[in-house]
Legacy VTK file of the C-alpha trace (Angstrom):
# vtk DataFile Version 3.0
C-alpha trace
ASCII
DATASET POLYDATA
POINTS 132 float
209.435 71.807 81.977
210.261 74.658 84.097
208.786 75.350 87.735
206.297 77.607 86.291
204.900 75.329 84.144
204.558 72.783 86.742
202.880 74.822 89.494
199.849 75.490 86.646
199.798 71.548 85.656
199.172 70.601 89.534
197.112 73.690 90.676
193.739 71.787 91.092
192.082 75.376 90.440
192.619 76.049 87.247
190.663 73.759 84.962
191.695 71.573 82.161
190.794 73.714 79.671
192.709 76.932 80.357
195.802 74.305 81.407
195.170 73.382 77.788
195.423 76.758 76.379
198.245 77.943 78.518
200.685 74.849 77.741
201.190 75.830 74.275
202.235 79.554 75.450
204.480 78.340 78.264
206.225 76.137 76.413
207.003 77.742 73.706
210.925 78.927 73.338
211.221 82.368 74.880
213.225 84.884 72.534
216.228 86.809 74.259
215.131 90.554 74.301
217.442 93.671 74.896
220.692 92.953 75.565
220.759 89.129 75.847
219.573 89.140 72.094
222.486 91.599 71.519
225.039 89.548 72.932
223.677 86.370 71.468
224.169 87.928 67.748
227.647 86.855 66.892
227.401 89.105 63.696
226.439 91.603 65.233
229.476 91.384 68.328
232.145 91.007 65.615
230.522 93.959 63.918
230.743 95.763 67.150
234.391 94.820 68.157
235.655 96.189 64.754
234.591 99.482 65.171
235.594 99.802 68.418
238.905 98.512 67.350
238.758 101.317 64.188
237.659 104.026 66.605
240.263 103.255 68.332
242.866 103.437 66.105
241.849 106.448 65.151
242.108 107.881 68.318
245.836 106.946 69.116
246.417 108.225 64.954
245.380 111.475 66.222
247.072 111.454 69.364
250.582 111.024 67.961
250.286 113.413 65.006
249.406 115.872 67.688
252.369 114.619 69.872
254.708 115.295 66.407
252.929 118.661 65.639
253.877 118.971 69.617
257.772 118.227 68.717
257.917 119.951 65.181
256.601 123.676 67.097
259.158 122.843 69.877
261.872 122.173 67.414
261.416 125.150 65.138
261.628 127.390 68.382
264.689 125.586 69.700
266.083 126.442 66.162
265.188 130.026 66.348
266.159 130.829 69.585
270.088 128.947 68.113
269.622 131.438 65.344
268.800 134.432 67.834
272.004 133.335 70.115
274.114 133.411 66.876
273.137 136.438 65.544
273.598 137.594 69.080
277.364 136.479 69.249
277.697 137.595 65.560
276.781 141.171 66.654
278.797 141.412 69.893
282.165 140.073 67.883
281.458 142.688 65.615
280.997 145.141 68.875
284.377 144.276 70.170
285.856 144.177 66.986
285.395 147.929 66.552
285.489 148.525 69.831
289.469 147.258 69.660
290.570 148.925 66.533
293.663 149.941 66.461
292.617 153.520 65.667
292.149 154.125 69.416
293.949 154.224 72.404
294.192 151.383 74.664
292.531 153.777 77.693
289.557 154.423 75.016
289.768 150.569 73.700
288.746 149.105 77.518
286.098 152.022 78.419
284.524 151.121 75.603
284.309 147.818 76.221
283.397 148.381 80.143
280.555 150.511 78.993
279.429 147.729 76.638
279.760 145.329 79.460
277.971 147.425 82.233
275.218 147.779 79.698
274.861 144.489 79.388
274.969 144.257 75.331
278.371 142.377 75.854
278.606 139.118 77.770
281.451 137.304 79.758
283.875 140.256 80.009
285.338 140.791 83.496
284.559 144.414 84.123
287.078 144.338 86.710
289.818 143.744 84.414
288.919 146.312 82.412
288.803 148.974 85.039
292.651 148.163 85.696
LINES 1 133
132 0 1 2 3 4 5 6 7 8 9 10 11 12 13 14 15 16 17 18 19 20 21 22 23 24 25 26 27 28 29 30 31 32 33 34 35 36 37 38 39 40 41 42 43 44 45 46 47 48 49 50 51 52 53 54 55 56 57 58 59 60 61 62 63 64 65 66 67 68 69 70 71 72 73 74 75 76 77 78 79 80 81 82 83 84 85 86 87 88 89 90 91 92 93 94 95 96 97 98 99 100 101 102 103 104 105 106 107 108 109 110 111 112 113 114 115 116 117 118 119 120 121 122 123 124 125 126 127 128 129 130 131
């Protein structure tokens, strides 16, 4: 019996008849309420666990096909911006190509390309050089 119980039974004041009707009540197996009955349901923990565990999952799924998505837009622009630099180099070949026809005088030949340069549609020619 539990202290409770024991302080009624040998409390002189209270008479034999309500110690009589309280016994039954006080002795009687207490259910777990609220979160003690919760956590005493194994069914209801495993249940529990497994969606956590699924909701979980779920959110690391969505995390890397974002992270991928992430990769795939960074990859398409690092292939553009290739494509942009060779069409770049593709034009400015074709610049100096004309630019150096043999048509023209070698004078004509390096002011061209020194304009070019100075305007910045030509890279990595030594205007210097050209000057002379």
């Amino acid at each position: 019996m539990d202290k409770e119980l024991r302080s009624i039974l040998a409390d002189p004041a209270i008479s034999d008849s309500v110690k009589a009707a309280l016994i039954p009540e006080l002795t009687r197996k207490r259910e777990p309420s609220g979160i003690s009955k919760l956590l005493n349901n194994g069914p209801m923990i495993a249940a529990l666990a497994s969606v956590l565990t699924l909701g979980i999952s779920e959110l690391v799924k969505l995390n890397l096909a974002e992270q991928k998505s992430e990769e795939t837009i960074q990859l398409d622009t690092s292939d553009k911006q290739h494509e942009q630099s060779l069409e770049r180099l593709k034009f400015q070949f074709d610049v100096i190509r004309s630019a150096l026809d043999d048509t023209k005088s070698l004078q004509d030949r390096a002011e061209t390309l020194l304009f070019l340069t100075e305007v910045e549609l030509l890279d990595g020619l030594n205007g210097e050089k050209l000057q002379e």
